[in-house]
N, CA, C and O atoms as a printed pandas DataFrame, in Angstrom:
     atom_number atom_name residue_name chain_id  residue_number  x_coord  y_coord  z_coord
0              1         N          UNK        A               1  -13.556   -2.097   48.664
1              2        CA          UNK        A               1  -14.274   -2.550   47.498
2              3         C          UNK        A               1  -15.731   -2.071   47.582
3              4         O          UNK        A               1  -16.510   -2.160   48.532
4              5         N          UNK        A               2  -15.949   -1.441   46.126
5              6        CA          UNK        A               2  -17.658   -1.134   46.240
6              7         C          UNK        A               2  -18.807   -2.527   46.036
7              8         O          UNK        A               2  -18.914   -3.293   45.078
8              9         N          UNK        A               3  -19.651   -2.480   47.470
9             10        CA          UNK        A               3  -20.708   -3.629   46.857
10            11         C          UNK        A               3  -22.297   -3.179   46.842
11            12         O          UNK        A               3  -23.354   -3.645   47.267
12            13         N          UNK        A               4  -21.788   -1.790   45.977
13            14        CA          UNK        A               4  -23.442   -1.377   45.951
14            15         C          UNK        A               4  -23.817   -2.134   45.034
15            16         O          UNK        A               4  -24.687   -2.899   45.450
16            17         N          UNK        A               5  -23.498   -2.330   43.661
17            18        CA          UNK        A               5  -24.340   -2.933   42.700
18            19         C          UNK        A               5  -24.740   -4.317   43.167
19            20         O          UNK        A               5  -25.868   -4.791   43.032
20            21         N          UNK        A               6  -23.781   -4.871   43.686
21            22        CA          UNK        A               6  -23.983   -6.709   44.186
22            23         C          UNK        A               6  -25.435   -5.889   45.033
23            24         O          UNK        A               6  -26.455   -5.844   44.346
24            25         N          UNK        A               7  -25.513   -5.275   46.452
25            26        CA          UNK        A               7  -26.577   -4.938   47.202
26            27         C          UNK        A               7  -28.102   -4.821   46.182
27            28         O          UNK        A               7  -29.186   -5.399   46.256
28            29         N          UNK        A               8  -27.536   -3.771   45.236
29            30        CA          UNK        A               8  -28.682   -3.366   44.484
30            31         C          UNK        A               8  -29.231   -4.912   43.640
31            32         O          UNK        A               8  -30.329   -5.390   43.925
32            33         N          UNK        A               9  -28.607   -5.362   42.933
33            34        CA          UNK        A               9  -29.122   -6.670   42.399
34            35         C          UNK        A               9  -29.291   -7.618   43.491
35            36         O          UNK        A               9  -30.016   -8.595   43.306
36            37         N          UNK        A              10  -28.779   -7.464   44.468
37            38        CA          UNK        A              10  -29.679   -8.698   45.319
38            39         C          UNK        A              10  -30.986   -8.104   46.097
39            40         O          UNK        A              10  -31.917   -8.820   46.466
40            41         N          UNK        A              11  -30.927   -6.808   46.276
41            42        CA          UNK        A              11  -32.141   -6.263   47.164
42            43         C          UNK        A              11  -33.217   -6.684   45.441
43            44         O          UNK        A              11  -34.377   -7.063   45.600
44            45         N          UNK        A              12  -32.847   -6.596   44.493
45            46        CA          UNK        A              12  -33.832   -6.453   43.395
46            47         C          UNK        A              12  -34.421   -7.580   43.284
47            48         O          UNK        A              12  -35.644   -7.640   43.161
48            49         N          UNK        A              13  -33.338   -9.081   43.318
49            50        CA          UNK        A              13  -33.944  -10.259   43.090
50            51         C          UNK        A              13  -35.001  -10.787   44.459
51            52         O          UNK        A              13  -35.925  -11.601   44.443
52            53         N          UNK        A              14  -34.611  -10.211   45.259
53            54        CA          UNK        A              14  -35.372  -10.077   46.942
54            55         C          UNK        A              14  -36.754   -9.818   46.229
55            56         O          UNK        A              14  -37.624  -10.618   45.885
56            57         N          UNK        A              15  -36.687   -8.539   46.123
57            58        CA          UNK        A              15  -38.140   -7.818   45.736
58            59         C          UNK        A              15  -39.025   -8.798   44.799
59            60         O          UNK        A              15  -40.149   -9.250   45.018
60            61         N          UNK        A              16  -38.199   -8.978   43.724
61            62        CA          UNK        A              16  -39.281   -9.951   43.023
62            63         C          UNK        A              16  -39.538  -10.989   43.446
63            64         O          UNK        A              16  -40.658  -11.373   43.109
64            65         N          UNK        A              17  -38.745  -11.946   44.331
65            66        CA          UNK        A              17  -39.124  -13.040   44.981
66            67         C          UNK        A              17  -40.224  -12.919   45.440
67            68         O          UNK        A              17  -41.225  -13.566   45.130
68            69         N          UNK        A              18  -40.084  -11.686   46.585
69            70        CA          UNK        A              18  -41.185  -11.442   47.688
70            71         C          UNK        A              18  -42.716  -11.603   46.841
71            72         O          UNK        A              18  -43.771  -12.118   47.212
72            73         N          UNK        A              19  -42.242  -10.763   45.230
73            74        CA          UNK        A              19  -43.414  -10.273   44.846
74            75         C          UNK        A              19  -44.141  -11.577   44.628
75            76         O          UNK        A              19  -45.177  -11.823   45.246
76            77         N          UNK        A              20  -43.755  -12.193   43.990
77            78        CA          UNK        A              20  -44.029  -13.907   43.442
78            79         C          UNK        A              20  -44.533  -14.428   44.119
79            80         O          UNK        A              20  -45.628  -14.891   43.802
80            81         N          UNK        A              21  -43.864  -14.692   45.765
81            82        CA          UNK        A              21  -44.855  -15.079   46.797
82            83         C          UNK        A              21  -45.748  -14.664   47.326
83            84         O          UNK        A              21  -46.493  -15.431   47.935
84            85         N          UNK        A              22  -46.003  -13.226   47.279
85            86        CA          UNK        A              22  -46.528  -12.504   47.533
86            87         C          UNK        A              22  -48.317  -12.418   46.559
87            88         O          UNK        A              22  -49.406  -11.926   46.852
88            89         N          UNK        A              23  -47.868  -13.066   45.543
89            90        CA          UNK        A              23  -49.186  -13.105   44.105
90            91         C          UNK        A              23  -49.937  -14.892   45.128
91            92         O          UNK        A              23  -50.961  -15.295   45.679
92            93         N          UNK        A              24  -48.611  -15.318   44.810
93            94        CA          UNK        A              24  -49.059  -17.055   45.564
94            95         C          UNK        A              24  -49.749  -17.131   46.881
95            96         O          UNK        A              24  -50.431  -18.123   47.136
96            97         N          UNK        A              25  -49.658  -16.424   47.503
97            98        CA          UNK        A              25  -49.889  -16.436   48.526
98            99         C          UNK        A              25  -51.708  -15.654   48.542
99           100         O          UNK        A              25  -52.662  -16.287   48.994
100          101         N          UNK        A              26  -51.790  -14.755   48.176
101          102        CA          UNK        A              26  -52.918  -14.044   47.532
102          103         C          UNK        A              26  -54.125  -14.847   47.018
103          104         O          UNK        A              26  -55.267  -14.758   47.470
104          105         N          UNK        A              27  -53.718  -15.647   46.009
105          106        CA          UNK        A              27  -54.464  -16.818   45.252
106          107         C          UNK        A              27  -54.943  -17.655   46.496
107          108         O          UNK        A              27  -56.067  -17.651   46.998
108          109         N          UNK        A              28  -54.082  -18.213   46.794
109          110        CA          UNK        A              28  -54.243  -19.187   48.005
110          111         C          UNK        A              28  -55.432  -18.826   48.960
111          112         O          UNK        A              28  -56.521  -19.392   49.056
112          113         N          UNK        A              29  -55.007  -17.874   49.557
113          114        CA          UNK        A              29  -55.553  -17.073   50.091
114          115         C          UNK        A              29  -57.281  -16.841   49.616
115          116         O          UNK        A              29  -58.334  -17.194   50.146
116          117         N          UNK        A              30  -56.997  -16.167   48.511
117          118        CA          UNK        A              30  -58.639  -15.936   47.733
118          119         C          UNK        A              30  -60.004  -17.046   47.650
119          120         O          UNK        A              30  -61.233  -16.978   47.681
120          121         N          UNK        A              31  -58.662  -18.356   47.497
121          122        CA          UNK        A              31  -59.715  -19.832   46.572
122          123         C          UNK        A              31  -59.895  -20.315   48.097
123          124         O          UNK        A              31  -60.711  -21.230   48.209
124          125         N          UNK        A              32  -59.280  -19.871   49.324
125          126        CA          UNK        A              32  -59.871  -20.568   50.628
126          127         C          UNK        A              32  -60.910  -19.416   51.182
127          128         O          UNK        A              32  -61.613  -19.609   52.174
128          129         N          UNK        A              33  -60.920  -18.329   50.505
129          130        CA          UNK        A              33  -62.286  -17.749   51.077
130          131         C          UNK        A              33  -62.049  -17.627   52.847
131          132         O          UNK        A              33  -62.817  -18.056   53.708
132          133         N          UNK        A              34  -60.834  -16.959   53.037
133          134        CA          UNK        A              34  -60.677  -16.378   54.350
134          135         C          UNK        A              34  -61.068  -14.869   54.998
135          136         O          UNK        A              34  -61.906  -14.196   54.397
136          137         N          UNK        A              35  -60.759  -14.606   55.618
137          138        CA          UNK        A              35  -61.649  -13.137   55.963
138          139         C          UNK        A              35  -60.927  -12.319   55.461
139          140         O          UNK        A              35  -59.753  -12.381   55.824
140          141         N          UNK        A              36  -61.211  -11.494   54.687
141          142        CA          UNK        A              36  -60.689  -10.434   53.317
142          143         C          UNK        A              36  -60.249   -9.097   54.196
143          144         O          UNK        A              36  -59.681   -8.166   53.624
144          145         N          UNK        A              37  -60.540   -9.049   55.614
145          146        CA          UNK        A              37  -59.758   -7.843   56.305
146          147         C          UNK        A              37  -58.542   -8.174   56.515
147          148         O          UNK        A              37  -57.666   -7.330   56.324
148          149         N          UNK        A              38  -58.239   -9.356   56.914
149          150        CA          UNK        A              38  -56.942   -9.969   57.257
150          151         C          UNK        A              38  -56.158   -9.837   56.070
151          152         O          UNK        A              38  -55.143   -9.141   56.095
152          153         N          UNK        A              39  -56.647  -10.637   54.672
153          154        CA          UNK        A              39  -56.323  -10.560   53.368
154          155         C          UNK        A              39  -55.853   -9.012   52.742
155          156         O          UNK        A              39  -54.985   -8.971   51.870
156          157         N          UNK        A              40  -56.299   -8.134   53.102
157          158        CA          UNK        A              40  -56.279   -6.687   52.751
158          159         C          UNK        A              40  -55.206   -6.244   53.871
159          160         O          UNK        A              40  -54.519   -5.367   53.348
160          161         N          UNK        A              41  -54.790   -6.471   55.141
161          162        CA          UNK        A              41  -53.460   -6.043   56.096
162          163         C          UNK        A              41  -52.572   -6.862   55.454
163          164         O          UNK        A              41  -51.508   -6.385   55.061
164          165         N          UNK        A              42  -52.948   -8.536   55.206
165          166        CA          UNK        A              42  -51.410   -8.594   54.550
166          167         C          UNK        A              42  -50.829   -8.125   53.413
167          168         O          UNK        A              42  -49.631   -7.969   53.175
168          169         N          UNK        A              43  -51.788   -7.912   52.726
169          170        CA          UNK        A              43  -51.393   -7.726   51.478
170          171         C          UNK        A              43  -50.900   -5.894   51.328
171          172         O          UNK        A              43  -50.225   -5.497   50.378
172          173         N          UNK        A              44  -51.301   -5.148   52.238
173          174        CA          UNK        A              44  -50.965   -4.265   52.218
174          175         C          UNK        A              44  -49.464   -4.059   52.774
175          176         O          UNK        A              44  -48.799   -3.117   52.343
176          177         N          UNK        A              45  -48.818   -5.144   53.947
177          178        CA          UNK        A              45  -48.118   -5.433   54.428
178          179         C          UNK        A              45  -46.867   -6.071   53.708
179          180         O          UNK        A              45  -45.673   -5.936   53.979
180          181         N          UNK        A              46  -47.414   -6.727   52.818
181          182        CA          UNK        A              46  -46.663   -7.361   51.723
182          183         C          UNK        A              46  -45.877   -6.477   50.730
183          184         O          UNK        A              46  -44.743   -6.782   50.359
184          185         N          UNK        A              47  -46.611   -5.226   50.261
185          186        CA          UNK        A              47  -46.741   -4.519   49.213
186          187         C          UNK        A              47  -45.487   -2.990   49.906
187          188         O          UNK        A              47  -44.637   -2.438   49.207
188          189         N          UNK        A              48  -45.737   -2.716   51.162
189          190        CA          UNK        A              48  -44.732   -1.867   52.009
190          191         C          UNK        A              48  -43.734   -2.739   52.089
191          192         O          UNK        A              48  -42.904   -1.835   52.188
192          193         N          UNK        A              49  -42.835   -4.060   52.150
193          194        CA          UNK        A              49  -42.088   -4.685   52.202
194          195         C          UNK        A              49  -41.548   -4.782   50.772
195          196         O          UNK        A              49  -40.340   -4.553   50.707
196          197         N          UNK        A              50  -42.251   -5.115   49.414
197          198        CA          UNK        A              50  -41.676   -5.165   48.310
198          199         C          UNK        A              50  -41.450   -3.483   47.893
199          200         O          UNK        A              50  -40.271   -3.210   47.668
200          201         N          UNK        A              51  -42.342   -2.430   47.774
201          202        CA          UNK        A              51  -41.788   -1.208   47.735
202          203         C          UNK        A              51  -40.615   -0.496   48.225
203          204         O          UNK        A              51  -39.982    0.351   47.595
204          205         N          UNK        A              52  -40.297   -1.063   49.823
205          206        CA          UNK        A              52  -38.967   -0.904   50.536
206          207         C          UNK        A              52  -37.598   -1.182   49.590
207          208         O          UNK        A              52  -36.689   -0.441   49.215
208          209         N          UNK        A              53  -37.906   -2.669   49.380
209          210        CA          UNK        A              53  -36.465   -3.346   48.562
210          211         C          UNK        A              53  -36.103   -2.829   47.283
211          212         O          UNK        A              53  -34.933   -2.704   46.923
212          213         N          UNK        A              54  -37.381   -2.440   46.398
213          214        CA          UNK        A              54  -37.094   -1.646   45.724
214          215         C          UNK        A              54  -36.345   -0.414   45.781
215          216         O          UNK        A              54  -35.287   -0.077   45.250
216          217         N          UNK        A              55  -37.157    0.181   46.561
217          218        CA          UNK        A              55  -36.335    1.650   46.367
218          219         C          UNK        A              55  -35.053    1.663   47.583
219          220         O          UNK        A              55  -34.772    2.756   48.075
220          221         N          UNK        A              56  -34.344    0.498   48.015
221          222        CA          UNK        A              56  -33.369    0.121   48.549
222          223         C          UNK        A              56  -32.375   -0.436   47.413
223          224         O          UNK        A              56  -31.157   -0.293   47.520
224          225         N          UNK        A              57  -33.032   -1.143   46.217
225          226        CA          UNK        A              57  -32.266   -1.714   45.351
226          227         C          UNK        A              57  -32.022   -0.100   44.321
227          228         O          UNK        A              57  -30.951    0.081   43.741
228          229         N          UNK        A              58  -32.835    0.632   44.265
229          230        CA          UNK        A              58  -32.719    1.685   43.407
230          231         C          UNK        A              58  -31.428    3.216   44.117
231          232         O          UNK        A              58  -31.141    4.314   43.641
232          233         N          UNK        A              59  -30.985    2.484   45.414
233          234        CA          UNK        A              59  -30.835    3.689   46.034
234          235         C          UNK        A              59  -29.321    2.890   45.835
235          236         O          UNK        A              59  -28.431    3.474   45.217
236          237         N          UNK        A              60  -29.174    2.007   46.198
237          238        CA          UNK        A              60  -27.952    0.670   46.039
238          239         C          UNK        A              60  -27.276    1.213   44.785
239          240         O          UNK        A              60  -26.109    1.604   44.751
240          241         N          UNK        A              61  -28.336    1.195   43.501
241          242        CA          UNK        A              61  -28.052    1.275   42.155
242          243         C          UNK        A              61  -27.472    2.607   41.980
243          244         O          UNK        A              61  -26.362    2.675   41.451
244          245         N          UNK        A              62  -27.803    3.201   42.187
245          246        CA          UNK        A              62  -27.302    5.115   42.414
246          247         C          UNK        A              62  -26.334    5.077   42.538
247          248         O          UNK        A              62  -25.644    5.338   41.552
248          249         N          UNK        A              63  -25.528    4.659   44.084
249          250        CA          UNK        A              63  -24.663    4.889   44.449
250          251         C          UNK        A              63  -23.484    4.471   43.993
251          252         O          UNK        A              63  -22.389    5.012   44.152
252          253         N          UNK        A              64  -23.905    2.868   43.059
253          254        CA          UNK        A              64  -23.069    2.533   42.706
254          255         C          UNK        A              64  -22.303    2.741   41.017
255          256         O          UNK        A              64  -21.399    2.200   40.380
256          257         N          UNK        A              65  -23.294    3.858   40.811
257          258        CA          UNK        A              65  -22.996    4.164   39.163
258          259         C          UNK        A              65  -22.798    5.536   39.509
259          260         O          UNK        A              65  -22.969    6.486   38.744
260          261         N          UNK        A              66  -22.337    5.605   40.994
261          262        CA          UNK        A              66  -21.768    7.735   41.024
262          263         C          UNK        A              66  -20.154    7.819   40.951
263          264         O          UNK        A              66  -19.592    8.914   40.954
């Protein structure tokens, strides 16, 4: 049985989760006025993790409409 599309829609709903927490977390972050180098690795850290799932959910999606 093929489970690329199931993969691809769950790596997708992943990604946006991440992203969501990823905004929340940011805010949080901003209004406590923590040290903005730290703030700038995670968030860069954050942003290589949601780009991944994406183009994991896009690669998922491919395979499963070949």
């Amino acid at each position: 049985m093929n489970y690329n599309l199931l993969y691809a829609i769950l790596f997708s709903l992943t990604s946006f989760g991440f992203f969501k927490l990823h905004k929340w977390w940011l805010k949080a972050r901003n209004e406590s006025r923590d040290s903005k180098s730290f703030t700038f690795a995670g968030a860069l850290k954050h942003w290589i993790i949601i780009i991944g799932l994406a183009i994991a959910a896009l690669i998922n999606f491919f395979k499963a409409i070949e």
